[in-house]
C-alpha positions in Angstrom: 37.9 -2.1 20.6 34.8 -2.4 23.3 36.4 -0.2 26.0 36.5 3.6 26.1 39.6 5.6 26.4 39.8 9.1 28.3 39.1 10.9 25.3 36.2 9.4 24.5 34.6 9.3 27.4 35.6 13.5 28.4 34.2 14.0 24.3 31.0 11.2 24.8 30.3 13.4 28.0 28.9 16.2 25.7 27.0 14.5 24.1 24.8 13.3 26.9 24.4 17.3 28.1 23.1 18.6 24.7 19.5 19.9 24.9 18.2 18.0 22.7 14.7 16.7 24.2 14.1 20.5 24.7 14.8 21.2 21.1 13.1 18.2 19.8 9.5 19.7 22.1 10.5 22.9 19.9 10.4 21.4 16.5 7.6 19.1 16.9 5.5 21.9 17.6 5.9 22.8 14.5 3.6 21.2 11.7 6.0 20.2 8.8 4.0 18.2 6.8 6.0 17.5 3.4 3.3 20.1 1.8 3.0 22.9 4.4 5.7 25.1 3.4 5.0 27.8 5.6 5.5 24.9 8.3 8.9 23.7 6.6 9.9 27.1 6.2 9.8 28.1 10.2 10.8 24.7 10.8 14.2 25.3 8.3 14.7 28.9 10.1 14.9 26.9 13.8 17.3 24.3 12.6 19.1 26.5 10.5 19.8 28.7 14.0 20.7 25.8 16.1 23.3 24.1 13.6 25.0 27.5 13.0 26.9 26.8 16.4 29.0 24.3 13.9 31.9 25.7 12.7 31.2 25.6 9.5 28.7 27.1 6.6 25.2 26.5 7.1 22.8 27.4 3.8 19.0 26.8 2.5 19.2 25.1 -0.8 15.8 25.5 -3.1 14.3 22.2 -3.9 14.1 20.6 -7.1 11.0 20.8 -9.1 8.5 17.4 -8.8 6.5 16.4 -10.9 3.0 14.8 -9.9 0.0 12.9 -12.5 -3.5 14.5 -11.2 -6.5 12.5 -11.1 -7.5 13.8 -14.9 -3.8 12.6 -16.0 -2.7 16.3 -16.0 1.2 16.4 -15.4 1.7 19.2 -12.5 4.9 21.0 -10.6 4.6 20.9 -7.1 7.0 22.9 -5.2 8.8 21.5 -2.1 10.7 23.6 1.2 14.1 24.3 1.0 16.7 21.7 2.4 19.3 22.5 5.2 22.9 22.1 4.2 25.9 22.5 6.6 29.3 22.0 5.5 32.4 21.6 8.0 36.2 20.7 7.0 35.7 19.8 3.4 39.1 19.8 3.0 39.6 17.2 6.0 41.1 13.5 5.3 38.3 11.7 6.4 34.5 13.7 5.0 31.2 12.1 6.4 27.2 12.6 5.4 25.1 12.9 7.8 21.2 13.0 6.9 17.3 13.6 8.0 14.8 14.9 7.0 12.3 17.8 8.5 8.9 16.8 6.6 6.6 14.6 8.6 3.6 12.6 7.2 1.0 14.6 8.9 -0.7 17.5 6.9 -1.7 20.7 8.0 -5.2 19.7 9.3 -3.9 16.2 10.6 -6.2 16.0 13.7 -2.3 14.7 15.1 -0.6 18.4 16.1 -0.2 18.3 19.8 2.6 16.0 22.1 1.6 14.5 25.2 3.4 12.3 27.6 2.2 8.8 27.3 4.3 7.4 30.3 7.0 8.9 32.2 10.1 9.1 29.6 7.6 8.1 26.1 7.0 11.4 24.5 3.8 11.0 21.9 3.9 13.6 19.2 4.0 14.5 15.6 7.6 13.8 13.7 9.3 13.0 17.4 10.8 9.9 16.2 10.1 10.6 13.1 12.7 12.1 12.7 13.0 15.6 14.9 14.8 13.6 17.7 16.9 12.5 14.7 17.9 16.1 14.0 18.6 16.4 17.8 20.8 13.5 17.6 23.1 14.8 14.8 23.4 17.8 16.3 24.8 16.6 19.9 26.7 14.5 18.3 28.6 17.4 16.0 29.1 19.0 18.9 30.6 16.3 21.1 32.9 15.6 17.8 33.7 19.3 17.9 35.1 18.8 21.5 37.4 16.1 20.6 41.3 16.6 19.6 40.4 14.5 16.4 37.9 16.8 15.5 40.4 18.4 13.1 40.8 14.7 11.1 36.9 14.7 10.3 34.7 16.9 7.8 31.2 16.1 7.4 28.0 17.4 5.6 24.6 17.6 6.9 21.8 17.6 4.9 18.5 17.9 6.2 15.4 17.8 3.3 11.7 18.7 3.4 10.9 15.4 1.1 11.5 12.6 2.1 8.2 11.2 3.3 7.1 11.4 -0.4 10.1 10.0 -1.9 12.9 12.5 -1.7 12.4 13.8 -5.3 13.2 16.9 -4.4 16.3 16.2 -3.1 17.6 13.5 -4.7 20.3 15.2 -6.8 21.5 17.1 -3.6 22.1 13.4 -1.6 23.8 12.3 -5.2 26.2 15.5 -4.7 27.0 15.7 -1.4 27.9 11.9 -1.4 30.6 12.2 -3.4 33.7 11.2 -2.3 32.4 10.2 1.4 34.0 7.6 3.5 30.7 6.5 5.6 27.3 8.1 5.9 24.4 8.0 8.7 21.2 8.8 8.6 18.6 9.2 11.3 15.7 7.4 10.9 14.4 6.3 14.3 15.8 2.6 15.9 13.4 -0.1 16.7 12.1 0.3 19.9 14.6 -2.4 21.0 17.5 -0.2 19.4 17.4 -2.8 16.3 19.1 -1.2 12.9 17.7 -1.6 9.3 20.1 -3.5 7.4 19.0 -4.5 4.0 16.1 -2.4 2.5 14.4 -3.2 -1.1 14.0 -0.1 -3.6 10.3 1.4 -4.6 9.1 2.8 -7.3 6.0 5.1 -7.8 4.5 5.0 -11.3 1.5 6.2 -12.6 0.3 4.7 -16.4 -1.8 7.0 -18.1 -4.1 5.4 -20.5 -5.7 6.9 -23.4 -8.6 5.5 -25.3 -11.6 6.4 -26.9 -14.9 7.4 -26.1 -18.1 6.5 -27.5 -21.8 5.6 -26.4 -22.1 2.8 -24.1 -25.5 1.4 -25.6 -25.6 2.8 -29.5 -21.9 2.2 -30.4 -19.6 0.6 -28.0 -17.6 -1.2 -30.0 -16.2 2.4 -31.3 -15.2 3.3 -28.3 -11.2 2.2 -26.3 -12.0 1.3 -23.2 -9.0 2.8 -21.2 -10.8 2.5 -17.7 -10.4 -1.6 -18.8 -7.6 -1.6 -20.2 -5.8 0.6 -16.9 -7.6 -3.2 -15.0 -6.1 -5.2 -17.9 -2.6 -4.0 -16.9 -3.3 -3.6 -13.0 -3.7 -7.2 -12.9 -0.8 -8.0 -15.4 1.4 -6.2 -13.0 0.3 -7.9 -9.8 1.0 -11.0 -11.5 5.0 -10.1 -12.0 5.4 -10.2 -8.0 7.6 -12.8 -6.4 10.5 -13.8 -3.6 12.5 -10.5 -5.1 9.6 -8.0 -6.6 6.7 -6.7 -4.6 4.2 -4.9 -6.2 0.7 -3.2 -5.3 -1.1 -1.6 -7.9 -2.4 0.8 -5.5 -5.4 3.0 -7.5 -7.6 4.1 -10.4 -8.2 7.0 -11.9 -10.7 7.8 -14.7 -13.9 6.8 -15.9 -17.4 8.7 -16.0 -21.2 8.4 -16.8 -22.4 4.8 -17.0 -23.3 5.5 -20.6 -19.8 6.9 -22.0 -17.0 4.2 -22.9 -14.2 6.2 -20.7 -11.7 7.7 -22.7 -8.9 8.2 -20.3 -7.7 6.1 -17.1 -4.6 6.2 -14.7 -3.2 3.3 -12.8 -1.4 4.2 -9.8 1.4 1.5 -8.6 3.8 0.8 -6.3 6.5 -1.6 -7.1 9.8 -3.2 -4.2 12.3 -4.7 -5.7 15.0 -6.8 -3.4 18.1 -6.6 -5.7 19.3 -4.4 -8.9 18.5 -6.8 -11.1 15.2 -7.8 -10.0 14.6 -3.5 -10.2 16.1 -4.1 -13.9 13.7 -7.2 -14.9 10.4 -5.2 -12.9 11.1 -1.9 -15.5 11.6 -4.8 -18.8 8.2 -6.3 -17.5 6.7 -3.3 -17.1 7.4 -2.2 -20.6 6.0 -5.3 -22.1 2.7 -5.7 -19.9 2.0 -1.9 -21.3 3.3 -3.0 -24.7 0.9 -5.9 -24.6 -1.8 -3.6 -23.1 -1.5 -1.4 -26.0 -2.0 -3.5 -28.4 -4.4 -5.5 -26.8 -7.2 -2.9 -26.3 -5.9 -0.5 -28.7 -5.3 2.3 -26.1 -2.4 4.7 -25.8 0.0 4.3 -22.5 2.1 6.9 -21.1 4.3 5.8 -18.4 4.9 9.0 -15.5 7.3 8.1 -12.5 10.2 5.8 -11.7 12.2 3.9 -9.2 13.6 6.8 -6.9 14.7 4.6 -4.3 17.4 2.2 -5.8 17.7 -0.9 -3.5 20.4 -1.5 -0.7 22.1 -4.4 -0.3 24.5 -4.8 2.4 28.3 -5.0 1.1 31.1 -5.6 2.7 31.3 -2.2 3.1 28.2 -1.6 4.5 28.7 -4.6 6.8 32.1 -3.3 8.5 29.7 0.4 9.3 27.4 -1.9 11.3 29.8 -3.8 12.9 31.6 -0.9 13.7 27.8 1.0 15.1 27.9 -2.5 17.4 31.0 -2.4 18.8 30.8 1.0 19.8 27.0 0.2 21.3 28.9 -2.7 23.3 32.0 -0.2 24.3 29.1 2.3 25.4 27.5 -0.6 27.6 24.1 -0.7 25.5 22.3 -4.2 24.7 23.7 -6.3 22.0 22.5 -4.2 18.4 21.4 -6.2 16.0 20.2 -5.3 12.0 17.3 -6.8 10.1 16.4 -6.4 6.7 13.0 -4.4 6.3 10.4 -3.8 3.2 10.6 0.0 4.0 12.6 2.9 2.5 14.6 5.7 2.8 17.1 8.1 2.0 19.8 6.0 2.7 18.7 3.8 -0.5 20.1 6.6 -2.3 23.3 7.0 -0.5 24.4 3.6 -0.8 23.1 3.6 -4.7 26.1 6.2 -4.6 29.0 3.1 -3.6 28.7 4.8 0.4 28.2 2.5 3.2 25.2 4.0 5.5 23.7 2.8 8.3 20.4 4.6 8.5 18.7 4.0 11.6 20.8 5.9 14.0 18.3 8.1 15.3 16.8 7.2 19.1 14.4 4.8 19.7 11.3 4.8 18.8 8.0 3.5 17.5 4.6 3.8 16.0 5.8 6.1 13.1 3.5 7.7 10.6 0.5 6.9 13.0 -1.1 9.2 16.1 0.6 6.4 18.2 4.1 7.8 17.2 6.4 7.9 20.4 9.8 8.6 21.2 11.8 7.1 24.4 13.6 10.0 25.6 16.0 8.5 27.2 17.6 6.7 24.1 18.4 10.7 23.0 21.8 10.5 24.9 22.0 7.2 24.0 22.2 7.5 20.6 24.0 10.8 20.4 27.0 9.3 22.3 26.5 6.0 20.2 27.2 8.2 17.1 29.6 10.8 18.6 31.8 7.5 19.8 31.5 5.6 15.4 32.5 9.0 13.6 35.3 9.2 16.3 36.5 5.7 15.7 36.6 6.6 12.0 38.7 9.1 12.1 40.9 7.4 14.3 41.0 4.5 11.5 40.6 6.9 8.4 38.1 4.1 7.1 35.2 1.8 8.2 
């Protein structure tokens, strides 16, 4: 169906007139980097205000505790910002997720604070597409579906977390949860510039081997000594050596080591590991258990393995493949280029909504580019854009009761 009816086009007519490059100027002000909770906190109180014009409840949920491996192989709790949680119809036929996140990658004395205009309709600024012009979006579109006789068919939560820059930790069992029972999910991570989607997206792991050995004098009795800062190298390149077409992996850093006349005692390897399907994930943790198996035995050093694959992969399913094609019919009933989906090495929270059986597109958000840099820009104009693009797929849903 790649024509509008009247009710679409009186309820897509909201969603153009929402404020929303006003309120995305507002939130960008604000710093949110994922570890600035004072930031996170004024940032939770604005959203928290505008999304109560939703009928529906609207709640602060605590973050989970994280755990993080310092650079002495001490295990520490960091604390996160609460998540934003609004809940609307659950008893509805048809219930929907819709997600973002309010952290950005810049910390509180990034030299990136300030937006500027780059070009008439490119706004440069901290977290605009990334993804506070994602927030914007969800919001206009709510609101448009609130003004639609079929609102009554839809439910929907909206969760909004402070972690997902670092991995969504934090709020990983709250995405699990609200999943549940969902027919489709979006989440609004920022278009390509073009308005191209993310289709397939690999998982990542973070993990962080701490390696215990055994000191001793480096000149009067070495060969006492475990050398842990070697054997953390050993394993480094062990792993490296497991990537191929389905498993990337970058053993990212080393920890450990001291005076040039101690055998080090301790080390930590820091590394990153992408795998394209489950069971390439599945064959990357048995691999990993036998390189630090081998490791173990080989330089007689203890391993403790800290971390995991929090992002599981996403694969596009049928399922998953009938939400896209139903995002680009509605971009062709709304008159917008042809959208298209590519696969892409990068992450995000929709890994762990389709990990759930959900379908998710998860680049609805406006168009954008540059992200995590002090190039990041948002085209303004692709804010109605993609509001009406999303208002238009949750109403087609609930017309169909499916994707």
């Amino acid at each position: 169906m790649n024509s509008l009816t009247a009710t679409e086009n009186a309820t897509l007519d909201h969603a153009a007139d929402a404020p929303m490059l006003g309120q995305v100027e507002r939130w960008a002000a604000v710093n949110s980097g994922t570890g600035n909770l004072p930031g996170l906190k004024t940032v939770a109180g604005l959203l928290a205000d505008a999304f109560a014009g939703l009928p529906g409840e609207v709640r602060l949920v605590a973050a989970d505790p994280v755990e993080s491996v310092d650079s002495a192989g001490g295990v520490n709790i960091i604390e996160r910002g609460d998540h934003l949680h609004v809940r609307v119809r659950p008893e509805a036929p048809v219930q929907l997720l819709l997600t973002g996140h309010m952290d950005t990658v810049f910390a509180v004395d990034h030299p990136f604070q300030t937006l500027k205009w780059l070009e008439d309709g490119v706004l440069n600024g901290p977290g605009t597409a990334d993804m506070k012009a994602g927030i914007s979006v969800i919001l206009a579109a709510l609101t448009a579906l609130e003004a639609s006789p079929l609102a009554n068919r839809v439910g929907y939560d909206v969760m909004i977390n402070s972690d997902e820059e670092t991995g969504s930790q934090a709020s990983a069992r709250l995405i699990s949860e609200l999943s549940k029972g969902k027919t489709a999910a979006l989440t609004y991570e920022p278009a390509l510039p073009d308005g191209t989607l993310a289709g397939a997206r690999p998982g990542s792991g973070n993990f962080s081997v701490i390696v215990h050995g055994r000191a001793a004098h480096a000149g009067r009795n070495p060969q006492d000594g475990r050398n842990a800062l070697l054997a953390a190298a050993d394993l480094a390149l062990q792993l490296g050596a497991l990537k191929s077409d389905t498993l990337k992996v970058n053993p990212a850093k080393i920890d450990g080591g001291g005076p040039n006349n101690i055998v080090p005692d301790s080390a930590i390897l820091r590394v990153n590991m992408r795998p394209s399907t489950p069971d390439a994930m599945a064959a990357a943790e048995a691999a990993m258990r036998d390189a630090i198996a081998a490791i173990s035995r080989e330089h007689d050093v203890h391993c403790h393995v800290h971390g995991g694959f929090n992002r599981p992969p996403k694969p596009l399913d049928p399922a998953a493949t009938r939400l896209f094609e139903l995002v680009r019919d509605c971009g062709a009933a709304l008159g917008l280029p042809p959208i298209s989906w590519n696969a892409t090495g990068g992450v995000c929270d929709g890994n762990n909504i389709a990990a759930c059986g959900i379908p998710v597109v998860d680049t609805m958000g406006p168009r954008g580019g540059a992200i995590h840099s002090s190039d990041e820009f948002l085209i303004v104009d692709s804010l109605a854009e993609r509001a009406q693009l999303s208002a238009l797929a949750m109403i087609r849903i609930a017309e169909r009761g499916t994707v």
